[in-house]
Backbone as XML, in Angstrom:
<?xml version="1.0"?>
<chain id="A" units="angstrom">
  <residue number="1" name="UNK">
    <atom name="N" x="2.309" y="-8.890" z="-8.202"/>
    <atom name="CA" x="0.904" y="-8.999" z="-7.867"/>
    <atom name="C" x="0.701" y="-9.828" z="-6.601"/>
  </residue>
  <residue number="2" name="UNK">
    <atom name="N" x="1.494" y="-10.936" z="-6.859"/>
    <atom name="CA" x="1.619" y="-11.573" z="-5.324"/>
    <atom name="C" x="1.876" y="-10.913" z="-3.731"/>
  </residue>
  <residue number="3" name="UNK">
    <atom name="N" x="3.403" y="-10.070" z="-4.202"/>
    <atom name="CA" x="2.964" y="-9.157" z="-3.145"/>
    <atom name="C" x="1.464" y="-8.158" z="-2.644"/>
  </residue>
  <residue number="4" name="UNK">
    <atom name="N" x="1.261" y="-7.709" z="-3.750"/>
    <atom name="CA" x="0.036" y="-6.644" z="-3.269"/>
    <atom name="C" x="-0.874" y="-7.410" z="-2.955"/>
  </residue>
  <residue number="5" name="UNK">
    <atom name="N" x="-1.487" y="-8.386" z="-3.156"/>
    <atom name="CA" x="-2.574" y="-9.111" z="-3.023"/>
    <atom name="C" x="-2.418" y="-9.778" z="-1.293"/>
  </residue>
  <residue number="6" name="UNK">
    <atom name="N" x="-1.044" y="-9.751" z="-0.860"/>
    <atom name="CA" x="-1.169" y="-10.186" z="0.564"/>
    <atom name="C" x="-0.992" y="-9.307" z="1.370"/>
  </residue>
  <residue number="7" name="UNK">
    <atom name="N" x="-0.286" y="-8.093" z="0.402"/>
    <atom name="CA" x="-0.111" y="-6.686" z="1.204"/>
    <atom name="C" x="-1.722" y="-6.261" z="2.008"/>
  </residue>
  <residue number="8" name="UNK">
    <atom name="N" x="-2.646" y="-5.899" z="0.338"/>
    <atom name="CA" x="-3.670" y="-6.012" z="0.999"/>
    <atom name="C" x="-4.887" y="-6.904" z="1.922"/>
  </residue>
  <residue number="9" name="UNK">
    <atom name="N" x="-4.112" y="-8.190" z="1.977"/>
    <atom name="CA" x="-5.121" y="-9.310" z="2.559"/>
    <atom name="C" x="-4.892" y="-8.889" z="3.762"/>
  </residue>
  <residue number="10" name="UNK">
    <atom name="N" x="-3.789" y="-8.558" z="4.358"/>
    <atom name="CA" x="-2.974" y="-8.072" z="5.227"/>
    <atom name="C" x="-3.351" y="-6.378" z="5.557"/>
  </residue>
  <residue number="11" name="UNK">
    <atom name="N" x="-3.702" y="-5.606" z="4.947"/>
    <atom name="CA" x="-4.345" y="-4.640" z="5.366"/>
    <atom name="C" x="-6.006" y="-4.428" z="5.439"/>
  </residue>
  <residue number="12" name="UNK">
    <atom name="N" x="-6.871" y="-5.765" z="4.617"/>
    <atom name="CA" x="-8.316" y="-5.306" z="5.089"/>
    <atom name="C" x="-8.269" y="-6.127" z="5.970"/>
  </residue>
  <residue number="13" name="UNK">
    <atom name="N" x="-7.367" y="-7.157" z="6.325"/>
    <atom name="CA" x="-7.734" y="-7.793" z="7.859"/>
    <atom name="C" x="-7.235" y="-6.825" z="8.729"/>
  </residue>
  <residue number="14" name="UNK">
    <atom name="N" x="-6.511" y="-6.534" z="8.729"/>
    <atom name="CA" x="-6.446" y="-5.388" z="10.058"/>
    <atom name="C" x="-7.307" y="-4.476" z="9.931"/>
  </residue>
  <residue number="15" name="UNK">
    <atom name="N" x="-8.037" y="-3.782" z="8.918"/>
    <atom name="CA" x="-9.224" y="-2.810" z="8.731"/>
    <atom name="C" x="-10.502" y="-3.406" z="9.721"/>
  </residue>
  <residue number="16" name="UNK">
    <atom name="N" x="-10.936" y="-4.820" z="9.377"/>
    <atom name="CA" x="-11.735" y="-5.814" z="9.961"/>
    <atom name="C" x="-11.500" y="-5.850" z="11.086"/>
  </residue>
  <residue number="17" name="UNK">
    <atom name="N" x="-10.600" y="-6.638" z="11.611"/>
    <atom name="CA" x="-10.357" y="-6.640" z="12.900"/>
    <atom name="C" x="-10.241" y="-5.537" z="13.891"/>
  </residue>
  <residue number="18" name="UNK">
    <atom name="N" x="-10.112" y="-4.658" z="13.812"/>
    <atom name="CA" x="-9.972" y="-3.353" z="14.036"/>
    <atom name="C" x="-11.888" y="-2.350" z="14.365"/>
  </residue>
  <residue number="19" name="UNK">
    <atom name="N" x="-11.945" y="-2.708" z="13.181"/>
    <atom name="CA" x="-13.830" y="-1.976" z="13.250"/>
    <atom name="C" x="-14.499" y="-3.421" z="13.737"/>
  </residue>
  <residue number="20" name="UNK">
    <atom name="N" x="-14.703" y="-4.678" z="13.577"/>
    <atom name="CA" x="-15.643" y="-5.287" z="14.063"/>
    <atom name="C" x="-15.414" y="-5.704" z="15.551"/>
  </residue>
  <residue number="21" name="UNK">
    <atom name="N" x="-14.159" y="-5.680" z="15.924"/>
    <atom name="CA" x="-13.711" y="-6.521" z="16.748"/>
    <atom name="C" x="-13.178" y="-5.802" z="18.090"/>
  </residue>
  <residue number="22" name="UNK">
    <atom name="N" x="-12.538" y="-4.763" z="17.252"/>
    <atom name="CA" x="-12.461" y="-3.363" z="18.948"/>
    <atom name="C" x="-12.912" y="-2.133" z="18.549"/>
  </residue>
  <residue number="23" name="UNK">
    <atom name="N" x="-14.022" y="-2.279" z="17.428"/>
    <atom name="CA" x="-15.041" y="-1.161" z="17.433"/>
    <atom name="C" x="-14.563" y="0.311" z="17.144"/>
  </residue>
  <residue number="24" name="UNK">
    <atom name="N" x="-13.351" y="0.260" z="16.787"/>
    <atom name="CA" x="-12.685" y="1.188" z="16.347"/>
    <atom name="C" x="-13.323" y="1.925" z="14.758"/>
  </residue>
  <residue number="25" name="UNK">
    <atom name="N" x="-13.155" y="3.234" z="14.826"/>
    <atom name="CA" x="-14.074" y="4.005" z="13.757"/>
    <atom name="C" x="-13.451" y="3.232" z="12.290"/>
  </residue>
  <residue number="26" name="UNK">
    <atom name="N" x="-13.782" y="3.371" z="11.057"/>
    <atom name="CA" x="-13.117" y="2.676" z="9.986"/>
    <atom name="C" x="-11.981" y="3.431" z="9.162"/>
  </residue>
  <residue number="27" name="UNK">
    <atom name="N" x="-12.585" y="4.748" z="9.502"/>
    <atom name="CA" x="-10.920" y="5.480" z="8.784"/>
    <atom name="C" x="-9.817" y="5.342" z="9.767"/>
  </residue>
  <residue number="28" name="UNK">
    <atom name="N" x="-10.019" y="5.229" z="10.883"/>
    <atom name="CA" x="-8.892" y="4.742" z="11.553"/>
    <atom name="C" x="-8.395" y="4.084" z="11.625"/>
  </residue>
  <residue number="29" name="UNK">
    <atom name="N" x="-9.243" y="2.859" z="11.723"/>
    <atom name="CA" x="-8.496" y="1.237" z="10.983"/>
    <atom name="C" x="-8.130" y="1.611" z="9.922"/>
  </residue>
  <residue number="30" name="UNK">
    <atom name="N" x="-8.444" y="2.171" z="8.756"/>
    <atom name="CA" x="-7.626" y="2.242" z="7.669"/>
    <atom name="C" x="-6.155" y="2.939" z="7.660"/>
  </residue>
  <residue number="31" name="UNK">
    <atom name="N" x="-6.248" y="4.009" z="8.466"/>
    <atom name="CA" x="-4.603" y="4.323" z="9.432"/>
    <atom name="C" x="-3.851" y="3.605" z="9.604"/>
  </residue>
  <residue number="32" name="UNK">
    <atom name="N" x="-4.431" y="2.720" z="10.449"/>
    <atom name="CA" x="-3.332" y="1.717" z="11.319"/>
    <atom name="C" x="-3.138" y="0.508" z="10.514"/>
  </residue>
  <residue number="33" name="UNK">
    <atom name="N" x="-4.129" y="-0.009" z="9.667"/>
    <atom name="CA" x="-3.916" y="-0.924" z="8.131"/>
    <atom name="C" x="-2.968" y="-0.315" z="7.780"/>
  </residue>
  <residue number="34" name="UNK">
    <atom name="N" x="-2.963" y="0.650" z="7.021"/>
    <atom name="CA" x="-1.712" y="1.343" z="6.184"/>
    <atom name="C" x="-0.645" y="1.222" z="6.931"/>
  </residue>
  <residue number="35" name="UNK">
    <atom name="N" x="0.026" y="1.593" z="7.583"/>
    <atom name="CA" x="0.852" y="1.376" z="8.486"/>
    <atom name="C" x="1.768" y="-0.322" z="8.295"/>
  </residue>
  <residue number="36" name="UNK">
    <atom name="N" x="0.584" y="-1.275" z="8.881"/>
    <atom name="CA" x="0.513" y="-2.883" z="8.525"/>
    <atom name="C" x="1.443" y="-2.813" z="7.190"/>
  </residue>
  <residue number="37" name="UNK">
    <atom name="N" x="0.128" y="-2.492" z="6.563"/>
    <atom name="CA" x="0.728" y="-2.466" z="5.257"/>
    <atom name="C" x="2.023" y="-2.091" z="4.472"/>
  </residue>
  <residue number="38" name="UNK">
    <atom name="N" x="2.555" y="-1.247" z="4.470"/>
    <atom name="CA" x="3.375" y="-0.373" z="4.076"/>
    <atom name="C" x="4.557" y="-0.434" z="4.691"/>
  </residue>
  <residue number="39" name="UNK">
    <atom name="N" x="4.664" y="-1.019" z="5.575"/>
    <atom name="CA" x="5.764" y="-2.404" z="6.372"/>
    <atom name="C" x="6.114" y="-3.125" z="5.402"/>
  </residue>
  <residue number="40" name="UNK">
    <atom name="N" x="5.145" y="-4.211" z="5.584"/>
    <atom name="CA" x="4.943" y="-5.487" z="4.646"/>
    <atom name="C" x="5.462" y="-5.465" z="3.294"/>
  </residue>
  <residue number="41" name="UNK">
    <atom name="N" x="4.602" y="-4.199" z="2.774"/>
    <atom name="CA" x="5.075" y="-4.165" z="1.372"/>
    <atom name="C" x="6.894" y="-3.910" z="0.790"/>
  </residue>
  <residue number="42" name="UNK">
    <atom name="N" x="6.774" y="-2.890" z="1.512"/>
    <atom name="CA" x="8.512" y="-2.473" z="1.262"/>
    <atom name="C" x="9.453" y="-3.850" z="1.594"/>
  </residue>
  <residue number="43" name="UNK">
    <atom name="N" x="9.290" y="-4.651" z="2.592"/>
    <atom name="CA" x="9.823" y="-5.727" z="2.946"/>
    <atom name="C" x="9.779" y="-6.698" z="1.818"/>
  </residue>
  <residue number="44" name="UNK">
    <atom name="N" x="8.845" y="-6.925" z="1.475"/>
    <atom name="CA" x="8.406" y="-7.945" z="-0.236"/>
    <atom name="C" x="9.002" y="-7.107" z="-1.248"/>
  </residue>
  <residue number="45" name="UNK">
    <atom name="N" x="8.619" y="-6.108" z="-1.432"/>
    <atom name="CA" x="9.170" y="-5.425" z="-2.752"/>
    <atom name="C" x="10.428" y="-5.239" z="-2.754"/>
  </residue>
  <residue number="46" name="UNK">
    <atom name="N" x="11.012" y="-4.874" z="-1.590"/>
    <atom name="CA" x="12.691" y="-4.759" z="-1.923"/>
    <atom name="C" x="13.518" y="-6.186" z="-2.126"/>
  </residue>
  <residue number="47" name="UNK">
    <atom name="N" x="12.683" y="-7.195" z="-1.229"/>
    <atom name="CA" x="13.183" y="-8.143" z="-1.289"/>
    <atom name="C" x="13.083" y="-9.428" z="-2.576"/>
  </residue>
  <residue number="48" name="UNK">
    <atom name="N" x="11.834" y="-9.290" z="-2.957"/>
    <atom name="CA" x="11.190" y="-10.304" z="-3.490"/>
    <atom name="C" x="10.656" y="-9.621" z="-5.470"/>
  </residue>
  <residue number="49" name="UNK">
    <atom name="N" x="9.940" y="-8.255" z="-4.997"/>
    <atom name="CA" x="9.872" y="-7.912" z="-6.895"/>
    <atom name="C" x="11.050" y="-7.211" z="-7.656"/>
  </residue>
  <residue number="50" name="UNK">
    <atom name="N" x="11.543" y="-6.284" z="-6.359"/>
    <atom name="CA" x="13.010" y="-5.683" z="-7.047"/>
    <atom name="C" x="14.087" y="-6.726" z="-6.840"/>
  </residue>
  <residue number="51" name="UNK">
    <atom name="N" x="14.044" y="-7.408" z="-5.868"/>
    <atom name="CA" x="15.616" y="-8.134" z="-5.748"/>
    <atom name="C" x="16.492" y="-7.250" z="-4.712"/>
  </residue>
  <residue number="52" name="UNK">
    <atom name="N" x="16.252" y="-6.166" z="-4.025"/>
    <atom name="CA" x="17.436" y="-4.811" z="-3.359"/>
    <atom name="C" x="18.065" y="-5.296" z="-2.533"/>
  </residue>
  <residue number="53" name="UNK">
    <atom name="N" x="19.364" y="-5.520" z="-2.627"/>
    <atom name="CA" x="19.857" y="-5.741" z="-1.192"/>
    <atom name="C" x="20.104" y="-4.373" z="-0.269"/>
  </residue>
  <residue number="54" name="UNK">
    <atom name="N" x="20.927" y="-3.764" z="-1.008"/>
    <atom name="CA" x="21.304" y="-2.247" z="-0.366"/>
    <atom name="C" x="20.926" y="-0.943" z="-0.468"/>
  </residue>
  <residue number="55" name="UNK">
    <atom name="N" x="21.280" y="-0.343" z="0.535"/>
    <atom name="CA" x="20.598" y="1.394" z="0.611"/>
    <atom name="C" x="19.172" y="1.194" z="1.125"/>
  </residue>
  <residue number="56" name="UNK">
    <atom name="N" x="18.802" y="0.364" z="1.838"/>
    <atom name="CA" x="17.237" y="0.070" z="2.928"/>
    <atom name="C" x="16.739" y="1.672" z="3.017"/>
  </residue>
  <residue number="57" name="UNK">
    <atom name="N" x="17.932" y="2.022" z="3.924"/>
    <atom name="CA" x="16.847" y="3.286" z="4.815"/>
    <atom name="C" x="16.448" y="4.127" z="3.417"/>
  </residue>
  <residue number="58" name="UNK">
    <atom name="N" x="17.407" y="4.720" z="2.954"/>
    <atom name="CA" x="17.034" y="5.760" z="2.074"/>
    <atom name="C" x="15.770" y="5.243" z="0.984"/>
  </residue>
  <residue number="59" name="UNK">
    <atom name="N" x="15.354" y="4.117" z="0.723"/>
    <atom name="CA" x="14.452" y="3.773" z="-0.191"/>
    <atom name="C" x="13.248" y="3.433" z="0.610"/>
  </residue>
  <residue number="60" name="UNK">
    <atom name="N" x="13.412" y="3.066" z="2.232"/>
    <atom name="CA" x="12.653" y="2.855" z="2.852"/>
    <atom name="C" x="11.559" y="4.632" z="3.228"/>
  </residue>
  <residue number="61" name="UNK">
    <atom name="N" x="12.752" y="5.621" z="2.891"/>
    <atom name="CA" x="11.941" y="6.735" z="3.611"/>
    <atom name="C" x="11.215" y="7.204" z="2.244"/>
  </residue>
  <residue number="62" name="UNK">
    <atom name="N" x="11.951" y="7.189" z="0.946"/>
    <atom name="CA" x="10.751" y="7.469" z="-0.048"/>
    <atom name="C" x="9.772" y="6.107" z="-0.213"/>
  </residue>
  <residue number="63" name="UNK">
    <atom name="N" x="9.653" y="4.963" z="0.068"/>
    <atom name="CA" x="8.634" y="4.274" z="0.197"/>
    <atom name="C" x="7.555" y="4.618" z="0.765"/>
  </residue>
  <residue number="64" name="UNK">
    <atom name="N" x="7.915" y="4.778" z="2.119"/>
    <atom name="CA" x="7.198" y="5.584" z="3.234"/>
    <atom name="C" x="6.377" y="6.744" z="2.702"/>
  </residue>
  <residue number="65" name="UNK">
    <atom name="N" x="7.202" y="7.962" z="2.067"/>
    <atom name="CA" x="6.599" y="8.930" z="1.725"/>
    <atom name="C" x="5.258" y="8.900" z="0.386"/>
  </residue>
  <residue number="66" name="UNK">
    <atom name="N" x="5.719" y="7.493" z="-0.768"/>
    <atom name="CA" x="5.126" y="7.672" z="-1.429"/>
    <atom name="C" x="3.862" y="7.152" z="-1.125"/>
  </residue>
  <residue number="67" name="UNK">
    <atom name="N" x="4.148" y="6.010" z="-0.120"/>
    <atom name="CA" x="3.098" y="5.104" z="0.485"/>
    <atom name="C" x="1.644" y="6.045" z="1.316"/>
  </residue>
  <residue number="68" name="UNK">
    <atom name="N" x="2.193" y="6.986" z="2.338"/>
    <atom name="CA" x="1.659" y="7.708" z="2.862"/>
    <atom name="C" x="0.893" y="8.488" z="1.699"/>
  </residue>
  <residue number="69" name="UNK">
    <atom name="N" x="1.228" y="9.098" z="0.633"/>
    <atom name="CA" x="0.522" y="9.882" z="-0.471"/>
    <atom name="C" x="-0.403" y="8.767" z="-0.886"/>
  </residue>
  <residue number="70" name="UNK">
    <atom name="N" x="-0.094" y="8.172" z="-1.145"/>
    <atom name="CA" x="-0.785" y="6.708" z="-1.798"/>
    <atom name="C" x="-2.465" y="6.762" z="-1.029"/>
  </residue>
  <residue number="71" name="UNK">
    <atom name="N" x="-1.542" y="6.179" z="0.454"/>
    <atom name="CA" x="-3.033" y="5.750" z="1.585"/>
    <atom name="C" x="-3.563" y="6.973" z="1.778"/>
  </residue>
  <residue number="72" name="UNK">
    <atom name="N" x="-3.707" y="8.451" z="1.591"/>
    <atom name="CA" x="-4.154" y="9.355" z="1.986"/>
    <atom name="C" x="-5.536" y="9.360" z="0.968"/>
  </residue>
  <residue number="73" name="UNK">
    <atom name="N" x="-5.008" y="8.949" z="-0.393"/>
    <atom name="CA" x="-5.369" y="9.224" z="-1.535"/>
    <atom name="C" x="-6.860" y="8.103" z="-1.076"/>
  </residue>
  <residue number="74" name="UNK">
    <atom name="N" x="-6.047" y="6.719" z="-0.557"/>
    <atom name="CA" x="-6.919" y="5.518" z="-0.821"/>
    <atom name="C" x="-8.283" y="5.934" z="0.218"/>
  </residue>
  <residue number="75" name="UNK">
    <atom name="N" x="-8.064" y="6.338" z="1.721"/>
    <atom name="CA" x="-8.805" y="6.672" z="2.533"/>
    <atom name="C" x="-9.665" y="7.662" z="2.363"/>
  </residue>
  <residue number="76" name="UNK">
    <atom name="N" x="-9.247" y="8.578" z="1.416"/>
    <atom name="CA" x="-10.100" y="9.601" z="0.475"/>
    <atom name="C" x="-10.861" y="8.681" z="-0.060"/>
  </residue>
  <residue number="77" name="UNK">
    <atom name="N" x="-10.601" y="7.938" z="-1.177"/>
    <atom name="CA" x="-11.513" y="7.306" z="-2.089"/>
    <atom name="C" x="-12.408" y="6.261" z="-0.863"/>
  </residue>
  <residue number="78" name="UNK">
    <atom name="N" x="-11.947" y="5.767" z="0.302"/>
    <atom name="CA" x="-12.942" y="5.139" z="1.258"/>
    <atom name="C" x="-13.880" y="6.070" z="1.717"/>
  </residue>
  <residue number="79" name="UNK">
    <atom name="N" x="-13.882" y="7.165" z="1.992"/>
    <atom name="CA" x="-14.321" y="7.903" z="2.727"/>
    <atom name="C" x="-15.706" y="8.209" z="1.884"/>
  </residue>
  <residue number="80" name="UNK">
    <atom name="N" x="-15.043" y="8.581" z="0.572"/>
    <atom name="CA" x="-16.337" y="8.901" z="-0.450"/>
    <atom name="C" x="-17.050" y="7.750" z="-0.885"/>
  </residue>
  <residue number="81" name="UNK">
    <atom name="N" x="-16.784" y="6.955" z="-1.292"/>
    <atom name="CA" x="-17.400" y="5.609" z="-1.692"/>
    <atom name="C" x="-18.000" y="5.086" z="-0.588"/>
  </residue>
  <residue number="82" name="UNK">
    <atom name="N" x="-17.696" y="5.281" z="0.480"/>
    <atom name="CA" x="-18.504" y="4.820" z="2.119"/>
    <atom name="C" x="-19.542" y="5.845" z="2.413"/>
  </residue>
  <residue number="83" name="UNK">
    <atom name="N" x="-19.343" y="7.026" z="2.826"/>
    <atom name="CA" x="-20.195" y="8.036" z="2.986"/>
    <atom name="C" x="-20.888" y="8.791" z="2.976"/>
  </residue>
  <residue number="84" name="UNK">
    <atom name="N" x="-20.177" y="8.804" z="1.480"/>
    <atom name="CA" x="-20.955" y="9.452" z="0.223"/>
    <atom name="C" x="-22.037" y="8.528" z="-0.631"/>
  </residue>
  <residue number="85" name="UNK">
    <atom name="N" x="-21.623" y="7.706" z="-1.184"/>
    <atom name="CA" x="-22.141" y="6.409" z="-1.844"/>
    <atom name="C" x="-22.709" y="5.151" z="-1.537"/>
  </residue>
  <residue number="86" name="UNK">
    <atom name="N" x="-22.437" y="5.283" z="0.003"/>
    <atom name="CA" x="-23.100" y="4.475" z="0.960"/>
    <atom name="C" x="-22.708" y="2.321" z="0.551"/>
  </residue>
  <residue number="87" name="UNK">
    <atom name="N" x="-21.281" y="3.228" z="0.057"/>
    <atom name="CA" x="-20.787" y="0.957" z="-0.356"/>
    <atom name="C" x="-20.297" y="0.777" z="1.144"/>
  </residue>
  <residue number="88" name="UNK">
    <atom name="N" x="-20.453" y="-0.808" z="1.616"/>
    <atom name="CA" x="-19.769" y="-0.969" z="2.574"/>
    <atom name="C" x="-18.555" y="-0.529" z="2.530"/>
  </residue>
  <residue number="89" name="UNK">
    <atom name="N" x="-17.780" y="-0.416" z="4.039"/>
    <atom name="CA" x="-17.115" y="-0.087" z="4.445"/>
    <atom name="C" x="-14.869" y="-1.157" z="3.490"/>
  </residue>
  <residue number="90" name="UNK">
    <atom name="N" x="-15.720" y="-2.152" z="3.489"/>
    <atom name="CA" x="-14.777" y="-3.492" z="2.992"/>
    <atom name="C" x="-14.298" y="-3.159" z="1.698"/>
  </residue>
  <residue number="91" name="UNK">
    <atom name="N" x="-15.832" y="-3.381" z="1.306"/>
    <atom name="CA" x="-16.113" y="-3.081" z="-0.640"/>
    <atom name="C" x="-15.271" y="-1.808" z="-0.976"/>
  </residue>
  <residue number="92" name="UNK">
    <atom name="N" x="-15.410" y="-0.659" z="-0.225"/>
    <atom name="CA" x="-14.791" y="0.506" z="-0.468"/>
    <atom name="C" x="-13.460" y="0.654" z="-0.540"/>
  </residue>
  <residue number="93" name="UNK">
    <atom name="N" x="-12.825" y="0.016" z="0.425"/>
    <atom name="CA" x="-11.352" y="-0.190" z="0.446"/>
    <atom name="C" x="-10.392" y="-1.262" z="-0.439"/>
  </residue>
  <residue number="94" name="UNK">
    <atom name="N" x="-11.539" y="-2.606" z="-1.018"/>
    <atom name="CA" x="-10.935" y="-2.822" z="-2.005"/>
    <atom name="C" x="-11.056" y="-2.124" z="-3.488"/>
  </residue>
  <residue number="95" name="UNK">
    <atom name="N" x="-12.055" y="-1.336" z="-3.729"/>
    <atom name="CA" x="-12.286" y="-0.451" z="-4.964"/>
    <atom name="C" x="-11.223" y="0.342" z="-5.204"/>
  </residue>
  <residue number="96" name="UNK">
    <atom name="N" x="-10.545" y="0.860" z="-3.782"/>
    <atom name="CA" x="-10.185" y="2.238" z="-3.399"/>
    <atom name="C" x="-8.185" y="1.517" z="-3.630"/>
  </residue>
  <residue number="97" name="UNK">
    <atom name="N" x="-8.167" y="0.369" z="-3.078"/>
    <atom name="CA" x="-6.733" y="-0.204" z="-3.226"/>
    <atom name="C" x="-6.599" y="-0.712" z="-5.136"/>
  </residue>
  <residue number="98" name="UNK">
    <atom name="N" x="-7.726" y="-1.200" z="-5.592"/>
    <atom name="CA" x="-7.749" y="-1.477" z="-7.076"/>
    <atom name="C" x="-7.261" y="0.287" z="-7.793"/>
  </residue>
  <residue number="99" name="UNK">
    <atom name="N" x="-7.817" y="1.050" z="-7.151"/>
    <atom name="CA" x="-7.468" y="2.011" z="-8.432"/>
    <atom name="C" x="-6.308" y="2.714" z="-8.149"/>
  </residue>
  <residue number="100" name="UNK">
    <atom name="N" x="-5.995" y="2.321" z="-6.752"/>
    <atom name="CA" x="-4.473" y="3.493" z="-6.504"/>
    <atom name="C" x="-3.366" y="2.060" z="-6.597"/>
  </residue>
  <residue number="101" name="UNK">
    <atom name="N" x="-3.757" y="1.169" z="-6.879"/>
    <atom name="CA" x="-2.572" y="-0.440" z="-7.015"/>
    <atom name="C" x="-1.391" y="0.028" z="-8.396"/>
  </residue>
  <residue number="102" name="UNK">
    <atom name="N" x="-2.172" y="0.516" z="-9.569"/>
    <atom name="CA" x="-1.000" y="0.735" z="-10.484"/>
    <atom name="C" x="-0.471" y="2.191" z="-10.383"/>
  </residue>
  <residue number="103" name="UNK">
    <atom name="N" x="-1.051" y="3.214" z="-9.659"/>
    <atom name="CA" x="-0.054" y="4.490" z="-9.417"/>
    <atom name="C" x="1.027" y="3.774" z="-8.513"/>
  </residue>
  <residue number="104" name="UNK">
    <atom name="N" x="0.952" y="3.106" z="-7.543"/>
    <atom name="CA" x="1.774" y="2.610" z="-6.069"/>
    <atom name="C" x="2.789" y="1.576" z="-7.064"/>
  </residue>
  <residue number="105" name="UNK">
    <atom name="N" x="2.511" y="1.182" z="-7.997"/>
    <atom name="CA" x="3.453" y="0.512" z="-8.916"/>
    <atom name="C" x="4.308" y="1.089" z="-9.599"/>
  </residue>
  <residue number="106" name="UNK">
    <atom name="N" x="3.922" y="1.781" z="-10.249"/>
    <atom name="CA" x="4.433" y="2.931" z="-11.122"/>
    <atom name="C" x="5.686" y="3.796" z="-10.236"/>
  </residue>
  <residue number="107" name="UNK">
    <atom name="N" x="4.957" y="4.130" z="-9.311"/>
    <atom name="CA" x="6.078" y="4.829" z="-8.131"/>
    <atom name="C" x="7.053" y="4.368" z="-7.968"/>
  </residue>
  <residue number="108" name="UNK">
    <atom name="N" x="7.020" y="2.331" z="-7.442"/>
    <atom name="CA" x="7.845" y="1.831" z="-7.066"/>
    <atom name="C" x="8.906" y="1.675" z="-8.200"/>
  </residue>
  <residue number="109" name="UNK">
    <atom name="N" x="8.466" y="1.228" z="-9.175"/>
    <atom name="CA" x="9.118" y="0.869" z="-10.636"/>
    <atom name="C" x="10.107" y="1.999" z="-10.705"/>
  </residue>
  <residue number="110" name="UNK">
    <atom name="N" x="10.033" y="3.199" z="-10.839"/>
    <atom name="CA" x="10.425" y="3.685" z="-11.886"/>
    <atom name="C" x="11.043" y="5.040" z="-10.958"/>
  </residue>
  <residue number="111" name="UNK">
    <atom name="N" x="10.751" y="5.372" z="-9.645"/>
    <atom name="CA" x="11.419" y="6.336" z="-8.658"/>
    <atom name="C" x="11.880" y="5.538" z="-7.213"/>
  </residue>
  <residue number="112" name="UNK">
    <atom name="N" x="11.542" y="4.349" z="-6.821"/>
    <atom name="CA" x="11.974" y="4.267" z="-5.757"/>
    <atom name="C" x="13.320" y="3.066" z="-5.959"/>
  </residue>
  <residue number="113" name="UNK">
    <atom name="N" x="12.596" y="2.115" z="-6.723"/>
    <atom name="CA" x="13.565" y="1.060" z="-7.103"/>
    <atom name="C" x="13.997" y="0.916" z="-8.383"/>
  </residue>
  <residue number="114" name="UNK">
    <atom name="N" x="14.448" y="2.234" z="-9.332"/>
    <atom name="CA" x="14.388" y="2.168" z="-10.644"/>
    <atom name="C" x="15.635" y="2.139" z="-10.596"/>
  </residue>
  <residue number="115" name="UNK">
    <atom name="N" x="16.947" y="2.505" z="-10.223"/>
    <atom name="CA" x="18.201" y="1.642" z="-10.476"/>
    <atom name="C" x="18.401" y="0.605" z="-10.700"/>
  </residue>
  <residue number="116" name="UNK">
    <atom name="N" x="18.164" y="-0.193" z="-9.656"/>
    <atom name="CA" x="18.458" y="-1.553" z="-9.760"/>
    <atom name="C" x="17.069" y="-2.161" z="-10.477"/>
  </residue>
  <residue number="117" name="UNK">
    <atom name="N" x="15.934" y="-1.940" z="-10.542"/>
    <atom name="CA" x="15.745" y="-2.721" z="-12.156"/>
    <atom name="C" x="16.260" y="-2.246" z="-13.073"/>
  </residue>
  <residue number="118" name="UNK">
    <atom name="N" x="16.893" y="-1.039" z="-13.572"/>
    <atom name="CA" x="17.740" y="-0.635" z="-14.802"/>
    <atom name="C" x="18.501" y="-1.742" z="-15.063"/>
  </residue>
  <residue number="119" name="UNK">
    <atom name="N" x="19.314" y="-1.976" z="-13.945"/>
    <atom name="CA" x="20.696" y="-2.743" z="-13.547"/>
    <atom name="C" x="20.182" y="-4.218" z="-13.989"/>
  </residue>
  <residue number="120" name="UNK">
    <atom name="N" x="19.144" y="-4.761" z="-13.649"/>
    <atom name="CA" x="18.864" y="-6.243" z="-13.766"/>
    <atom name="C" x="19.291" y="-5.884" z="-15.090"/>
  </residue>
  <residue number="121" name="UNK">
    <atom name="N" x="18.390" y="-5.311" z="-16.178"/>
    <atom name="CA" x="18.215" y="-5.251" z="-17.222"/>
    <atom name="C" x="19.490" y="-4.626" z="-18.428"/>
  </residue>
  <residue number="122" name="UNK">
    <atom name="N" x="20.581" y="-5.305" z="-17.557"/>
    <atom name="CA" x="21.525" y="-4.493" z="-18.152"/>
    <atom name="C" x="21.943" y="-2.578" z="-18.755"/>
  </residue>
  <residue number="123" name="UNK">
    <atom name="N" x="20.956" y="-1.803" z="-18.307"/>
    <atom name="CA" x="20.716" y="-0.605" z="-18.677"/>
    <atom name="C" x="21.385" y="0.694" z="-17.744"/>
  </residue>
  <residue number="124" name="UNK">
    <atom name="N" x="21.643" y="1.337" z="-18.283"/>
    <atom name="CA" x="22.717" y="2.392" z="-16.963"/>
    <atom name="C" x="22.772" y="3.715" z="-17.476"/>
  </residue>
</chain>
């Protein structure tokens, strides 16, 4: 939880900074957030909730991939909750990171880094 919570502190500040500050549209900041993000995260999670030392790239490119499904999903749910529903732009993206937070878990758990938690857990 620690990770995600700075993952995303770390992606609505770049959302912010981005739309207030160089006026950039907000689904686009949410682009280039994700991006931020999805760095960050894989870096913490391999390092810090799974423990991974080895095999980076290959877990890095299904990270990537699931991440990208993930933020497509999340910028959807911004898009509607902003446009449609008329919530700020902020509000929307944390609603939108709350409900896709335990699919993006689930992913990680159990297809990207599910060996080696097997392995912590003595299981094979």
């Amino acid at each position: 939880m620690i990770g995600g919570g700075i993952g995303t502190l770390l992606y609505l500040s770049v959302v912010y900074f981005l739309v207030q500050v160089a006026g950039l549209w907000y689904l686009w900041a949410y682009c280039i957030g994700s991006a931020f993000s999805i760095t960050f995260n894989f870096i913490y999670h391999r390092r810090i909730t799974f423990n991974v030392r080895e095999k980076a790239r290959d877990k890095f490119i299904k990270f990537v991939f699931s991440s990208v499904l993930i933020g497509f999903m999340t910028i959807g749910f911004v898009y509607v909750l902003t446009d449609k529903l008329g919530i700020m732009y902020l509000l929307s993206g944390i609603i939108a990171v709350g409900l896709m937070s335990v699919a993006n878990f689930l992913i990680n758990s159990f297809w990207i880094f599910q060996k080696e938690t097997a392995d912590q857990y003595g299981e094979q």
